[in-house]
C-alpha positions as a Markdown table, in Angstrom:
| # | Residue | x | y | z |
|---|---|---|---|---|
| 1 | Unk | 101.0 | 70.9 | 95.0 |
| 2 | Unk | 104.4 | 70.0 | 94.7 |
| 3 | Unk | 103.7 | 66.8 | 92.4 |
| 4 | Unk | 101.7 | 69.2 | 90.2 |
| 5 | Unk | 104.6 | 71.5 | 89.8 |
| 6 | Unk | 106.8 | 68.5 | 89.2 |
| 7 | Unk | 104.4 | 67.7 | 86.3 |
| 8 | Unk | 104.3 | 70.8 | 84.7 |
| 9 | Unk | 107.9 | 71.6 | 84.7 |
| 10 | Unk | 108.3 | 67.7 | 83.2 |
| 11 | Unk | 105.6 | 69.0 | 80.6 |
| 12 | Unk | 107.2 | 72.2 | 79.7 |
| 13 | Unk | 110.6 | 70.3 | 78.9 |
| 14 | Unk | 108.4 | 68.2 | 76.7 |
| 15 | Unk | 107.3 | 71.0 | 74.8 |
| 16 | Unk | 110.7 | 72.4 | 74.8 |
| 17 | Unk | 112.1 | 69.7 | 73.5 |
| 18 | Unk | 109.5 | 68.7 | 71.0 |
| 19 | Unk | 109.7 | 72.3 | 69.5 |
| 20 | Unk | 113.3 | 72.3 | 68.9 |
| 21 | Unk | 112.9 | 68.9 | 67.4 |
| 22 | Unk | 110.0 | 70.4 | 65.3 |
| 23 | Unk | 112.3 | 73.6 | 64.2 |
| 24 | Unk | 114.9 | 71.1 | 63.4 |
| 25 | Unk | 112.4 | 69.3 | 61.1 |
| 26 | Unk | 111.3 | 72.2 | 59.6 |
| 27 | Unk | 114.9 | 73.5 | 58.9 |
| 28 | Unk | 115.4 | 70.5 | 57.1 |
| 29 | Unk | 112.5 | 69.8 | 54.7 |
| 30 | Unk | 112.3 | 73.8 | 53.8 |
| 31 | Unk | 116.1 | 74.6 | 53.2 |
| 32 | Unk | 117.2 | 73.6 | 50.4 |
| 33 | Unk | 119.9 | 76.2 | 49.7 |
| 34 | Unk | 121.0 | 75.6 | 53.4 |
| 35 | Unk | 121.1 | 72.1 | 53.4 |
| 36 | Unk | 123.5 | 71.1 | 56.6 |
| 37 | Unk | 124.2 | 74.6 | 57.6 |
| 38 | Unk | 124.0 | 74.6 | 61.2 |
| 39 | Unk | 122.6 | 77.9 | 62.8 |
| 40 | Unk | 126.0 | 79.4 | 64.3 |
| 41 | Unk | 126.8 | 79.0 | 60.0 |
| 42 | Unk | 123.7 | 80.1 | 59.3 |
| 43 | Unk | 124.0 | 83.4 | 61.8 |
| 44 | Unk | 127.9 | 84.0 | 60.1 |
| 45 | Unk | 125.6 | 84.8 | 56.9 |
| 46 | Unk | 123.2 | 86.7 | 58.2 |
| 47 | Unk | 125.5 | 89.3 | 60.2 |
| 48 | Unk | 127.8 | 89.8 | 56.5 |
| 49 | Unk | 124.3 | 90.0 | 54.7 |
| 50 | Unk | 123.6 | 92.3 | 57.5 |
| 51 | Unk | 127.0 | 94.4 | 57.8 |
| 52 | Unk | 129.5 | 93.2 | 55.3 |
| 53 | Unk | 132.5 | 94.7 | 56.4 |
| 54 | Unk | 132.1 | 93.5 | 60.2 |
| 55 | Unk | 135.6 | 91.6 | 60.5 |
| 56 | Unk | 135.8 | 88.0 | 62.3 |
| 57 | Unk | 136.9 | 89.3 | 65.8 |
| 58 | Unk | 133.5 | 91.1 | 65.6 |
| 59 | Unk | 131.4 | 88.3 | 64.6 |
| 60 | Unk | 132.6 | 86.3 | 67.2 |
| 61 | Unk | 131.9 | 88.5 | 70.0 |
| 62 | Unk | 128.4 | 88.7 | 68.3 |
| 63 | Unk | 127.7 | 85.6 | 68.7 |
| 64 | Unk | 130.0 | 84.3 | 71.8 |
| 65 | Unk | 132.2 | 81.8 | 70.1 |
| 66 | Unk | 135.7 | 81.9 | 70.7 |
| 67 | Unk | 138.5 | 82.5 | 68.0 |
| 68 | Unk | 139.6 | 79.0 | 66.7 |
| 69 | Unk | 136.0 | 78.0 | 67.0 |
| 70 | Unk | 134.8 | 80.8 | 64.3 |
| 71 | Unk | 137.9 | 80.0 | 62.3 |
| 72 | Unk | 136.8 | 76.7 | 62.0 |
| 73 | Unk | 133.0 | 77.9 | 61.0 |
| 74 | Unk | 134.8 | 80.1 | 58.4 |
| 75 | Unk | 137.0 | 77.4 | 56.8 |
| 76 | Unk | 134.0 | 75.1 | 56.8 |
| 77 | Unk | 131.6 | 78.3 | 54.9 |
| 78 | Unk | 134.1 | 79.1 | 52.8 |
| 79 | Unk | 135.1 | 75.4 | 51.4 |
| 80 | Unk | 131.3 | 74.9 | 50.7 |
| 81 | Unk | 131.3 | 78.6 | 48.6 |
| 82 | Unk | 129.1 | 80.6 | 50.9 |
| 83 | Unk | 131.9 | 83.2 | 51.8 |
| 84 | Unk | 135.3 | 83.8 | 50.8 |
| 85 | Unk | 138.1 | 85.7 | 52.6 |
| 86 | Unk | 139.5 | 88.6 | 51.3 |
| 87 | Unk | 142.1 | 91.4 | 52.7 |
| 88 | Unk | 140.1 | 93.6 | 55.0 |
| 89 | Unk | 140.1 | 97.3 | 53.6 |
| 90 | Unk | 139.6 | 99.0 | 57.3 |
| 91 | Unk | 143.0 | 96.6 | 58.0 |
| 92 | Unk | 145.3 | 95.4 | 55.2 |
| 93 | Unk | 147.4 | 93.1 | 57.9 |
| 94 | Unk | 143.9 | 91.1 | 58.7 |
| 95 | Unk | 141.2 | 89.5 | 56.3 |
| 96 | Unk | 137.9 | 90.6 | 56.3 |
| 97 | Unk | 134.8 | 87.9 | 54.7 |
| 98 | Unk | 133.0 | 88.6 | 51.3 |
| 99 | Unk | 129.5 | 86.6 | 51.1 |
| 100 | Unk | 129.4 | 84.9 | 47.9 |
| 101 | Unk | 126.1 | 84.4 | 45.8 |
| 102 | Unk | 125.6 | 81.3 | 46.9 |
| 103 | Unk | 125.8 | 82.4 | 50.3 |
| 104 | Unk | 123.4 | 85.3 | 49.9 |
| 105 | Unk | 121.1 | 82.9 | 48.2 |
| 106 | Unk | 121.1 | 81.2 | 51.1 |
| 107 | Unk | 120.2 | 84.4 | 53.7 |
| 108 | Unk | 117.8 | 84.7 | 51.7 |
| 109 | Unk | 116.1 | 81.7 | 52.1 |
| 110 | Unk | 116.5 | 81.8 | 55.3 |
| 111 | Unk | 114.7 | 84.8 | 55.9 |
| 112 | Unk | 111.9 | 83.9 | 53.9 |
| 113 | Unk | 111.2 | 80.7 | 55.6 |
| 114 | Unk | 111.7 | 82.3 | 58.8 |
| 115 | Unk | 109.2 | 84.9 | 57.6 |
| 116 | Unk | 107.0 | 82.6 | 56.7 |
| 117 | Unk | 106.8 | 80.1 | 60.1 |
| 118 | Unk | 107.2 | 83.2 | 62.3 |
| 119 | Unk | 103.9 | 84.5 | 60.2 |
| 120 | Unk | 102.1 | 81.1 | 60.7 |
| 121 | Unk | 103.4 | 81.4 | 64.6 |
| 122 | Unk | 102.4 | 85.0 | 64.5 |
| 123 | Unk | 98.9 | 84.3 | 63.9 |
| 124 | Unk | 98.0 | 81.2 | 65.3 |
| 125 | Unk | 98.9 | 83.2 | 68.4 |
| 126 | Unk | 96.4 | 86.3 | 66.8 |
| 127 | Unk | 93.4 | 83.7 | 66.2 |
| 128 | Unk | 93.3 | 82.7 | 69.4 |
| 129 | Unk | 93.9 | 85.7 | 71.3 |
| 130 | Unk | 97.1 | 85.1 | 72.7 |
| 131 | Unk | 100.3 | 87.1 | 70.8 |
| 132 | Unk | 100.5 | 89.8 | 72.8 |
| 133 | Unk | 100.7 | 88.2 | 76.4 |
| 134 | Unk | 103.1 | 85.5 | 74.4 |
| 135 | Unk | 105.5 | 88.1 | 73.8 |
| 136 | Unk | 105.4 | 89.9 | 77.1 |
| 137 | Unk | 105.7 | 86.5 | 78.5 |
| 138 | Unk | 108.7 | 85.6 | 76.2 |
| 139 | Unk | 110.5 | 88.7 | 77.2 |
| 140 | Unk | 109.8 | 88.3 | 80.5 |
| 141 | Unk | 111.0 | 85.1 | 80.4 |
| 142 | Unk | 114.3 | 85.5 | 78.7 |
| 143 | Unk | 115.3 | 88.9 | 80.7 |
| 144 | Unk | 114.6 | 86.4 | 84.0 |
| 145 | Unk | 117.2 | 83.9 | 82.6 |
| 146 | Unk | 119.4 | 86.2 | 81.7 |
| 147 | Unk | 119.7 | 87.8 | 84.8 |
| 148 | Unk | 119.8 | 84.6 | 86.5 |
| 149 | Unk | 122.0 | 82.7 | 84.0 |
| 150 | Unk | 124.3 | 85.6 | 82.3 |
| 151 | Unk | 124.7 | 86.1 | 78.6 |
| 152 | Unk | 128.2 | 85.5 | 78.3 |
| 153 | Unk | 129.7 | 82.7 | 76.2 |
| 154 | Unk | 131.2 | 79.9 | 78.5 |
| 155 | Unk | 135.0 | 78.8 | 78.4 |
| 156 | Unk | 134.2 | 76.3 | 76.4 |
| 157 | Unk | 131.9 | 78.2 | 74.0 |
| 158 | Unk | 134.5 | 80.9 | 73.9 |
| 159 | Unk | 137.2 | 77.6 | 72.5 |
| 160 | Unk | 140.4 | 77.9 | 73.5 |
| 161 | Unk | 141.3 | 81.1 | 71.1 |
């Protein structure tokens, strides 16, 4: 019994590892408009598509990077024209970000290929029966590792800001 476990936990990294490989693949060949964004970039876009005056101190607790590491995802946006900075208007003594065209050109690739595999995912799981107990599953899943693992960003994800 143990040797069969051992299998399948060797055959779900597999498939863990072949989907993110897959995702990456996909990424590539379908983005144009976000050609070398990586997804922490991408995500910046999506949260000031989302809620444009959320200032950077907020954006990094969204997504659990650390100060000088979102300043350097900012500088990197910003030289490549997806955002600019500009003086916040909830806080004149701070800057807030302004998405540029080319950056919401970008979100909304983004969310139209994402649409579009999640769709395909969506119902390959439909055909064959299987979406529902995939998403209870998937929850179940990720609230177990969670709880086991904690959501917080670690030191290092946090950098040193």
């Amino acid at each position: 019994m143990e040797q069969e476990l051992k299998a399948k936990m060797e055959l779900i990294s597999r498939i863990h590892h072949r989907s993110l490989e897959v995702w990456d693949r996909i990424m590539a060949k379908s983005y144009s408009k976000l050609s070398g964004l990586s997804t922490v970039e991408i995500s910046v876009l999506r949260i000031l598509c989302q809620q444009p005056d959320k200032i950077m101190k907020e954006i990094g607790e969204e997504l659990g990077v650390g100060k000088s590491t979102l300043t350097g995802i900012i500088d990197r946006l910003e030289k490549r024209g997806y955002l600019r900075r500009v003086i916040n208007p909830r806080d004149r003594r701070s800057f807030g970000l302004e998405i540029t065209r080319q950056g919401k050109a970008a979100q909304r690739e983004h969310v139209r290929i994402e649409a579009d595999l999640y769709g395909d995912i969506a119902a390959f799981l439909q055909e064959n029966g299987a979406l529902d107990a995939y998403l209870e599953l998937s929850q179940k899943l990720l609230d177990t590792l969670e709880q086991k693992y904690g959501t917080e960003p670690t030191q290092q994800e946090k950098g040193s800001g």
